[in-house]
N, C-alpha and C positions, 0 to 999 in steps of 0.2 A: 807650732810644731808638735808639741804634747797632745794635741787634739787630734790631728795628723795622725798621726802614733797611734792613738786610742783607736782612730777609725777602722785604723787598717787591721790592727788585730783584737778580733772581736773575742768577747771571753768565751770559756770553752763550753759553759752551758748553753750558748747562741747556738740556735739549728744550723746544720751547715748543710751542704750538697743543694739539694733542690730547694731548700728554706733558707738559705742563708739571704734574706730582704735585705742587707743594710747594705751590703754591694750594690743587689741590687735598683736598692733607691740611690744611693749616688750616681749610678751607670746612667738611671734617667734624668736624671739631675742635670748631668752634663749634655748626656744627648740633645736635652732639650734646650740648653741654653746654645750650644752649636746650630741649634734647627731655627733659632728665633734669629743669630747673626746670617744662616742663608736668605730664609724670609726679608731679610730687611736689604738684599741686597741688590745690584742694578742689574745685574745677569737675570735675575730670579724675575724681576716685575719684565724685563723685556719678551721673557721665554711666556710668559702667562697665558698669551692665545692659545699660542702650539701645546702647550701642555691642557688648553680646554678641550683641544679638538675629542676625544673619548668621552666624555661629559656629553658633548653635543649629540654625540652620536649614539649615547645610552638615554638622552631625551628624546630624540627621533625612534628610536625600535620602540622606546615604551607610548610613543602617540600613536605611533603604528599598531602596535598592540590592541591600544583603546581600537582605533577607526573600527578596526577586522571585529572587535566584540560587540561593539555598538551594531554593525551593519548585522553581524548574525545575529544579533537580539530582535532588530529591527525584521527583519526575513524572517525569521519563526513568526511575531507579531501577523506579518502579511499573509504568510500560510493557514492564519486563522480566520480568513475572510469567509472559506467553503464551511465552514462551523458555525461563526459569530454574524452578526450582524454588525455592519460595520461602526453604528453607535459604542458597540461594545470592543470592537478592535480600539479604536479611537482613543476609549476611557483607559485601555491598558497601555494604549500608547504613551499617554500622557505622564500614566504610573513610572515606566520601565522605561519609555526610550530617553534618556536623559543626553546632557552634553557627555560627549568621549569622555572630555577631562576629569570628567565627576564619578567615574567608574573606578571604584577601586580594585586594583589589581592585586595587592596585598597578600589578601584574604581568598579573594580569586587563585592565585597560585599556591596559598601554602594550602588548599581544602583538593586540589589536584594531586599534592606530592601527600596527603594524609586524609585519603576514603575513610568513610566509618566503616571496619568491617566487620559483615554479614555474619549471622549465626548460620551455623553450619544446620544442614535438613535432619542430622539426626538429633541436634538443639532445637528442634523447633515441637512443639506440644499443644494440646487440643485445650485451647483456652475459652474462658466469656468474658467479654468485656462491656460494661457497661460507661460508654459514655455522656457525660451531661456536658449540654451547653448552655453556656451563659448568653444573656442577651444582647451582647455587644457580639458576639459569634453567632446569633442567630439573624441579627440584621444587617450582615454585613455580605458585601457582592462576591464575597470568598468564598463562602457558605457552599458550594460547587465543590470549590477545587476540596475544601475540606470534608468533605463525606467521600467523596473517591476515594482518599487517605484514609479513611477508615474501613473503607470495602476492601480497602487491599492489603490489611494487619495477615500477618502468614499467620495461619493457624486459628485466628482468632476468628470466635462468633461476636458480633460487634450489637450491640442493639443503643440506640440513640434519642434520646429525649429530652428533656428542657430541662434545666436545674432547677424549676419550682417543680419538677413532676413527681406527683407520688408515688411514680414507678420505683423509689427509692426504696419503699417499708419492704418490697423481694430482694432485698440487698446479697441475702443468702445464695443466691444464684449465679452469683460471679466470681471470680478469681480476682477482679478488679473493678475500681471503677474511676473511671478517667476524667478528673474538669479540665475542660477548655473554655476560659472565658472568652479569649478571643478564638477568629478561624483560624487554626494554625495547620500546617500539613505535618503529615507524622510520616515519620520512616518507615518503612513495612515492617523493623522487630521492633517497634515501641513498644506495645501490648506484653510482646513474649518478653520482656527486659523489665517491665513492669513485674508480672506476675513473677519473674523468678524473684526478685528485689522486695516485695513485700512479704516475706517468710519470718516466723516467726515474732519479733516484738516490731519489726518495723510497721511505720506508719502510712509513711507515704514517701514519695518519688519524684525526681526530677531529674531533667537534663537540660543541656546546654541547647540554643536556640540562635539562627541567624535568621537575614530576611531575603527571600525569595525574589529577587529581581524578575528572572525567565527561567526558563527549563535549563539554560547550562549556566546559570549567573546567579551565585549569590555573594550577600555583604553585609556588613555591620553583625558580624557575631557575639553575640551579649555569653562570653566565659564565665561562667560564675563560680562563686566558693561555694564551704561548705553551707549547709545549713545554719542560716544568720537569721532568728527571728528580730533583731533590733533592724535591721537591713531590709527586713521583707517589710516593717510598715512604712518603709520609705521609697524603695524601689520594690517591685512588681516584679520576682523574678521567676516568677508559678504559670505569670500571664500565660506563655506559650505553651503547656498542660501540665499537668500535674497528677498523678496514679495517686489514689489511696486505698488502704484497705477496708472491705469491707466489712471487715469486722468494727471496726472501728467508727465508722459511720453506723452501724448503725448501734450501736452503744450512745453516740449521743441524744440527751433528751429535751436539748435547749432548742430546738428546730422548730421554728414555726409552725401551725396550723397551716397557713397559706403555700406552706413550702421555702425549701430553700434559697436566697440570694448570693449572689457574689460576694457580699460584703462580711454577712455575719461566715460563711462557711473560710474567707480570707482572713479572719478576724479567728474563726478554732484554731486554724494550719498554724497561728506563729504562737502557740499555745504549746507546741513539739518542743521537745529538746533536741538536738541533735544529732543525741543517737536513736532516737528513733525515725529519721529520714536518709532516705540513703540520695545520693548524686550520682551520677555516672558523667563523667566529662568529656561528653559526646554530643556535638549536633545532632539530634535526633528529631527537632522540630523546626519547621521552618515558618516565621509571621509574613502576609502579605507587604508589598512592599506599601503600602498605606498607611501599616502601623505606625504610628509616633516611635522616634528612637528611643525615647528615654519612657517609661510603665513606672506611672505613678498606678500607685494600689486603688481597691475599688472606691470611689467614691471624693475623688482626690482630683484636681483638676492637672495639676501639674507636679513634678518630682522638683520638691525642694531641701535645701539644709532645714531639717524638719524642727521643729518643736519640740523639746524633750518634754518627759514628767517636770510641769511647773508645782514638786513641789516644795515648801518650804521647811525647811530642817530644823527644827529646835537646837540640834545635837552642837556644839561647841567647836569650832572650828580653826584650828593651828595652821598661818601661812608663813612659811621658810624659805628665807630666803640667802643663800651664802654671796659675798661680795667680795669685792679687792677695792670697790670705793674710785673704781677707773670711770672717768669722763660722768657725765650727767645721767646716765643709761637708771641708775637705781633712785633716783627723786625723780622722774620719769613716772619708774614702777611702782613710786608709792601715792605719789597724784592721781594716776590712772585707778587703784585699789580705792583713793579715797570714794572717786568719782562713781567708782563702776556698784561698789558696794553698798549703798546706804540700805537698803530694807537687813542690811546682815552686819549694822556697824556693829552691835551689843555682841555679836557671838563671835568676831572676828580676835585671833590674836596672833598678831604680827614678831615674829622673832626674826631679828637680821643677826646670822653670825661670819664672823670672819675671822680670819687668819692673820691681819695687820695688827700692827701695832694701835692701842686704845685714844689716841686720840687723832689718828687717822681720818675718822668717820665721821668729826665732828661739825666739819663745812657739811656734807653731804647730808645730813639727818637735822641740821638747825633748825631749816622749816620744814620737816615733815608735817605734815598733813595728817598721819595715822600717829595713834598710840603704837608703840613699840619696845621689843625686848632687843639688847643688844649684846649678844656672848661672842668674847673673843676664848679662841682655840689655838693656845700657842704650839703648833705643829705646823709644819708644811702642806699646802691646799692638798686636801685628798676628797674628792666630792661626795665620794660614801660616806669616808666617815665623819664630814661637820653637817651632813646634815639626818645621819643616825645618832649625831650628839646630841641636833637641835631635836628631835624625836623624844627621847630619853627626857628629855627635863620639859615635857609639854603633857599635859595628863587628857588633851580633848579630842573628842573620838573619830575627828574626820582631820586630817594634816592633807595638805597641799605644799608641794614642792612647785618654786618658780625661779629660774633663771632672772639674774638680775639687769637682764637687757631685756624685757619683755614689757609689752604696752598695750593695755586693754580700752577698747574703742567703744565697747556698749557693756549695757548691764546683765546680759546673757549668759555669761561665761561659765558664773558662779551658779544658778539656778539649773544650768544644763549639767554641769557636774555632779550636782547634790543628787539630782532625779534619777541618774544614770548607776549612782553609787546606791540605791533605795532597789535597785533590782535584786534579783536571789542570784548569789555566789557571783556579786561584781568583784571582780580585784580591781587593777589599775584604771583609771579615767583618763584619758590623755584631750587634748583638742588641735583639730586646725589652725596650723602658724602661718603667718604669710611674710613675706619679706616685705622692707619697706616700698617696694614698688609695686607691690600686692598682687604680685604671685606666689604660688603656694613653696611653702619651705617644709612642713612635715603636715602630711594627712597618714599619720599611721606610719608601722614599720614593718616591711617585708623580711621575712627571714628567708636568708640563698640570695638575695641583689647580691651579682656579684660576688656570689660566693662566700656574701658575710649579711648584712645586714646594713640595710638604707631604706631610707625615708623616701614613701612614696610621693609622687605627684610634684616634684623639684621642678620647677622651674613654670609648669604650667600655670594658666588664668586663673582666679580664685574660683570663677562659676565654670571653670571648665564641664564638659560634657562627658567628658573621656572615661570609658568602663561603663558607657549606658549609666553615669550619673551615680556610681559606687564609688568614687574618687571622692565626690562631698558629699556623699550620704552621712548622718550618723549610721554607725555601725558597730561589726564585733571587729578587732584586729588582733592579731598574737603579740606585738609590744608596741609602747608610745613611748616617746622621749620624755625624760624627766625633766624640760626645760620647762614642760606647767603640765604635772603628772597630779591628781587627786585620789586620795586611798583612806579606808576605814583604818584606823590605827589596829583593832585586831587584828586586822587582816594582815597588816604589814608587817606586825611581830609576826605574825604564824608563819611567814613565808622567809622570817631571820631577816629581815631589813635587807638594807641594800650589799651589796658583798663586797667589802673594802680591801679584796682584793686589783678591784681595778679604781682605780683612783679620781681615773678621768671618766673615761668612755666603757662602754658595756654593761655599766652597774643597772643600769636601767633597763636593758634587755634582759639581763640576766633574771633581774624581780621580776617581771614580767612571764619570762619562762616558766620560772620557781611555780608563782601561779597558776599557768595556766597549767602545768602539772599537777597541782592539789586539788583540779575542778573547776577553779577560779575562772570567769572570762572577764578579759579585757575590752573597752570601750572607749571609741574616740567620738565628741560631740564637734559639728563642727557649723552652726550655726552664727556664733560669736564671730568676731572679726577682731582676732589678735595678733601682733607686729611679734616679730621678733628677729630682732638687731643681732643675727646669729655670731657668735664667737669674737664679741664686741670687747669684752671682758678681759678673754683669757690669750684672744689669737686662733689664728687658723692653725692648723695643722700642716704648716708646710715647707718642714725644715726635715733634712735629713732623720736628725735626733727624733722629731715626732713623728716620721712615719714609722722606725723604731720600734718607740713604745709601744704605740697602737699596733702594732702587728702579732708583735709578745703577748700585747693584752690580746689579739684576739684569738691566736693558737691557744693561750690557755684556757678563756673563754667556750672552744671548741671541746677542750678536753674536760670540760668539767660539767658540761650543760649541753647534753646530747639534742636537746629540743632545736640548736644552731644548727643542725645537721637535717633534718625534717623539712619534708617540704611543709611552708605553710598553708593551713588547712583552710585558710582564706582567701588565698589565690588561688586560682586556677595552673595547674600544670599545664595546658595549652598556650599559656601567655609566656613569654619572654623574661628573663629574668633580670636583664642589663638595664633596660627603660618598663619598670612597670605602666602593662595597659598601652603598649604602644608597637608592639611586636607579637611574632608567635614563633614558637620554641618547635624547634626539629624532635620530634618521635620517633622511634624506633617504633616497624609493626606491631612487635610484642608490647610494646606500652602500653599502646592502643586497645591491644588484644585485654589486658587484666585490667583494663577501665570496666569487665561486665562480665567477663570468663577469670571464672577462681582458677591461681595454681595447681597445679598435681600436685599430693602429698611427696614429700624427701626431703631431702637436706644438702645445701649446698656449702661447703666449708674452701673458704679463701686461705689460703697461708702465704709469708710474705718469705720469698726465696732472699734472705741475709746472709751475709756470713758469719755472725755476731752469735749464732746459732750453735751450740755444743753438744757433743754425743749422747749427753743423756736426755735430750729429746727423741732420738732415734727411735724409742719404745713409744712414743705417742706415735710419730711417723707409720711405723708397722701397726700399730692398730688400727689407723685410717686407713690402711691401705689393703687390711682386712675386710673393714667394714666398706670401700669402695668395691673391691673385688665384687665381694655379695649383692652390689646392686642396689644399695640402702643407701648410699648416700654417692654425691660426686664431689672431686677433690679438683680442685684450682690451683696450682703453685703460680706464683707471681713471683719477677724481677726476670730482669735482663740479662744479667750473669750469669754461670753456672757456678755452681758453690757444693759444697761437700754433701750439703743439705738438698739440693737439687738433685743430686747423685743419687743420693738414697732415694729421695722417693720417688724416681725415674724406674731402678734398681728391683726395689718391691711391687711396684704396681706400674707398668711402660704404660699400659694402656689404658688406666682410669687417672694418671695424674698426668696433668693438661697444661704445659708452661705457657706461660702466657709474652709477648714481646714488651709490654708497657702499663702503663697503670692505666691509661684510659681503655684498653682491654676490658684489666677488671672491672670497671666501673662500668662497661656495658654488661658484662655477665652479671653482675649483682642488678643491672634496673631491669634485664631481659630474662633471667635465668625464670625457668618454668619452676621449681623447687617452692613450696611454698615456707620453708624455713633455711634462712640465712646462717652460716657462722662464718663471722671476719676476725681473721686476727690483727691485735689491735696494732700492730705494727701499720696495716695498712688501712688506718682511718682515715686518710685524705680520699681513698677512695668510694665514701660512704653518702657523700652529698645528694639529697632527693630522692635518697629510698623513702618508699609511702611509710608515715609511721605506722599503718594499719598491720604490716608485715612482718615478723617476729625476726628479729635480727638481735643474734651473740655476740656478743665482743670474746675471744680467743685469745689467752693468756697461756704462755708455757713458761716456766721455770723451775727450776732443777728435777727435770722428766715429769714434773706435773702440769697438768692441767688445768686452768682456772677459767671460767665463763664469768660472764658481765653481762647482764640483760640491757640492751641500749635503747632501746624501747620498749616501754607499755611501762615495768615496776619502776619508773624514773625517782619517784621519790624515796624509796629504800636506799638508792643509789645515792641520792641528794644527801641523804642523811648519812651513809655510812659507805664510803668509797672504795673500802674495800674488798679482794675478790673471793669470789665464793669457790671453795675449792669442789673437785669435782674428778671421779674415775674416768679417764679416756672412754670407756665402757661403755658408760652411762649419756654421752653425748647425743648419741641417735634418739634413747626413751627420753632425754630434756628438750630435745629437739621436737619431736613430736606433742609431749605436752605443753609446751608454749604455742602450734601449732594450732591444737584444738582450743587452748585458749582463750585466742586470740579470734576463733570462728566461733 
């Protein structure tokens, strides 16, 4: 009954109204154990035809679908007879007309509901483009459709020659110049989207790429992230073209006599940093359908879980591992260490700490196999801080943290780790886990799954295909789970360890952010073949009480590490965010629109219509409302209510202050708003999710008639370090607005 008691009245610092989760998760708690006694009942299995019948019939419209698109693929093909000769109708038959079943409709519908749209004709400019083709694009039966595509770039003078051609040394005479290693067809603004994009320090260019079935049919979209040079020597994501500038070519003086290859000029591009390449996440290029799905890089026969740098580390090496001494899971992991390690037994040093009582662990470690350090921490498990204990008493300069249910199958793990960590400004190492039925349990971690943060590639085959082969590429990702994380010990003090504010889950996202805010990138290898017996240890998460904490932990999580709030710079915004790589996400035209067209200069300022709101904010209110009037900036009030606060700035400004009905309102005005400078007051941070961090967005603070800003992207680490807010004259809001604007451009 006390437990009862507790449930029901949660304490007062528990979010309530639309947060309050722990009703919540009990409501589904119940629901669903009510849903499992209908399932299992004899009404339920008898009705099961009659309730298939809509299933049947949403299988029938969509074969139907197929036949109608197969037959008009086929019918264009046949229309090509008075043109081709019918050897060559034939070969494209063979290419395009496939079984109905094998058509994906998918990507077919969602490239219908989201056209790439067109630069407008006063966008468009009298450009040169030079492009070069590689020899896999010169010998290929595309080679047709691809020089059309470049006779018909708008605006653009196109001149076209081989990439061994010395036509390069007049580099000075283009705006750009284009590799295509294979034939690919380009959109008519490629060129003009090119040369706007290469300005100033950038380098080069790319975009997104499907594959060209027939004139209304295409499929298999390769979405890609940001600019990943660990990614690019494993997947080929430039294959379908790539803009550079000219200046920049011709600066290089490592170029052959005999002229340029595919290999060495793929081998400069991953030699970029990132800010110097820009992306636009736009199909702009289309490959024949003959391409191979998966673009291994030049010289590469196939795209595999690649090779790291093999090499070997001198440096001293600390492995941590925390336990509770549950079931066989950690003589498991230290068999497996012995096994997997020998070229690194002299520099390995193993510490197991826990939380049990000391002679707990003594079945457990009898026969170990490894030398080892054993520290008990008499506090209750907190996963930050025993293993920011075991850190502190260890002086060697690479530490590896591993979960004590983890099982390593070859000698790779460690070698791929060390090599990845020898890069400039690595932070965290993570790798590829697979469950024991060896499917994948973490390749990397998405920031926004779901609105928080999950582990991609759950459930699918270890060799899966999925992402054109970026799902087990090694690669950059924005966090990895701390179940077998690897890190340089400076690097991990400078980033303050792991943040024991969350005990369990987050800490490792959290470091991960930390860094990848200081410069740091993150990297997950995943060539090795390592088990891991997830939540073997401690238990699943799936009890009222745990979904609880975890929620708490991630509201605060939200509030303290702006980078949760970001879309990750590694996925793709065209993909889905509930199943990565498996879906595509609904756009708004305007999203569309600022994937390649900059905002208008102003300022778009959200406020949150509360009633918790007091008079002596009124004087900020009339200031906005000054500064609306004039035309400098526009004002959003947000909530459902009317409130005394809503009053007013109705009152002052009817027609520049804009009531909104709901929060998902706001949250289209802030992903849509043309404004290129954000201000949110923080009341209304739930509705901040997938603004691009490129974007300069305020956090809006009022209290006792002052005004406080919070920069929530771009100075994150000022923030990090010092959370408190910067005061600031209502006045001044428009010129801080502006200069974080220009900024940030």
């Amino acid at each position: 009954m006390a437990e009862q008691k507790d449930r029901a009245s949660p304490s007062a610092d528990y979010p309530s109204g639309p947060f309050a989760y722990r009703d919540l998760e009990l409501a589904f708690l119940t629901f669903y154990k009510r849903n499992q006694r209908l399932k299992n009942s004899l009404s339920w299995r008898i009705t099961f035809p009659i309730r298939r019948v809509p299933h049947y019939v949403a299988l029938w419209r969509a074969f139907k679908a197929q036949l109608t698109l197969a037959a008009h693929n086929i019918g264009i093909l046949c229309r090509q007879l008075d043109r081709q000769s019918p050897a060559a109708v034939w070969s494209d038959l063979r290419l395009c007309a496939r079984w109905p079943r094998q058509i994906q409709l998918d990507y077919h519908r969602w490239r219908q509901a989201h056209p790439v749209p067109p630069l407008r004709d006063d966008e468009i400019s009298s450009r040169k483009l030079l492009v070069l083709l590689g020899p896999e694009a010169l010998s290929s039966p595309h080679l047709g459709a691809c020089n059309e595509s470049l006779a018909n770039q708008r605006g653009c003078n196109v001149t076209v020659a081989p990439l061994a051609s010395t036509v390069i040394i007049s580099h000075e005479r283009y705006d750009a110049v284009v590799w295509l290693r294979m034939a690919a067809i380009l959109a008519p603004d490629y060129g003009q989207l090119a040369c706007r994009a290469l300005v100033g320090k950038k380098v080069a260019f790319y975009a997104d790429h499907d594959t060209r079935i027939s004139s209304v049919l295409y499929e298999d979209p390769f979405f890609k992230p940001a600019f990943s040079p660990e990614l690019l020597r494993h997947v080929d994501f430039l294959a379908a073209g790539c803009a550079i500038s000219p200046g920049w070519l011709g600066r290089q003086t490592k170029w052959p006599a005999v002229g340029l290859t595919d290999e060495i000029l793929h081998a400069e591009l991953r030699r970029l940093s990132p800010s110097e390449v820009v992306h636009i996440p736009l199909c702009l290029s289309h490959l024949p359908a003959s391409a191979p799905r998966q673009l291994a890089p030049p010289g590469v026969t196939s795209v595999l879980p690649a090779r790291s740098l093999e090499a070997v580390s001198e440096a001293r090496i600390t492995v941590i591992i925390p336990t509770a001494f549950r079931g066989a899971y950690l003589s498991t992991l230290l068999e497996s260490l012995h096994r997997t390690t020998k070229a690194y037994r002299d520099l390995l040093d193993v510490v197991i700490i826990t939380c049990d009582p000391p002679g707990n662990g003594e079945d457990a470690l009898r026969n170990s196999p490894l030398s080892y350090r054993l520290l008990h921490h008499d506090h209750d498990f907190n996963y930050a801080v025993v293993n920011n204990v075991a850190a502190r008493q260890s002086d060697s300069e690479i530490l590896i943290f591993l979960n004590d249910d983890i099982e390593f199958h070859d000698q790779y793990w460690l070698p791929d780790m060390l090599g990845l960590l020898q890069l400039p400004r690595a932070g965290a190492v993570g790798a590829l886990l697979l469950y024991p039925d060896e499917t994948i349990q973490h390749a990397g971690c998405l920031i926004g799954m779901n609105g928080g943060v999950g582990h991609i590639g759950v459930g699918l085959p270890k060799d899966t295909s999925v992402g054109q082969g970026v799902v087990t590429a090694q690669r950059e990702v924005s966090a990895v789970t701390g179940a077998c994380m690897a890190i340089r010990r400076e690097v991990f003090v400078t980033a303050g360890l792991f943040d024991e504010n969350f005990p369990l889950s987050f800490n490792d996202v959290a470091l991960c952010l930390a860094l990848r805010d200081m410069g740091y990138t993150n990297y997950i290898t995943t060539r090795s073949r390592i088990t891991h017996h997830e939540a073997r240890s401690r238990g699943y998460d799936d009890t009222s009480r745990k979904y609880q904490i975890n929620r708490e932990h991630f509201l605060h999580a939200r509030t303290c590490y702006p980078g949760l709030r970001e879309i990750d710079p590694y996925y793709n915004p065209n993909l889905e965010l509930s199943q990565p790589y498996m879906g595509f996400a609904p756009l708004s035209h305007a999203q569309m629109t600022f994937a390649f067209r900059a905002r208008t200069s102003g300022c778009l300022v959200l406020i949150a219509q509360r009633s918790d709101y007091d008079p002596t904010v009124f004087p900020v209110v009339d200031s906005l409302a000054r500064a609306a009037a004039a035309g400098s900036i526009r004002v959003l009030v947000a909530g459902e209510h009317e409130t005394r606060f809503s009053q007013r700035c109705r009152t002052v400004a009817p027609t520049n202050m804009v009531g909104s009905a709901d929060l998902a309102a706001m949250r289209s005005a802030l992903l849509d708003a043309h404004e290129s400078t954000l201000i949110l007051d923080l009341r209304l941070l739930e509705v901040m999710e997938g603004i691009p961090p490129s974007l300069p967005l305020l956090g809006l603070a009022v209290q006792d008639g002052k005004t406080f800003l919070v920069d929530l992207f771009g100075r994150r680490i000022a923030q990090h370090e010092a959370r408190g807010h910067v005061s600031t004259d209502i006045a001044d809001l428009i010129e801080r607005a502006g200069y974080s604007s220009q900024e940030k451009a």
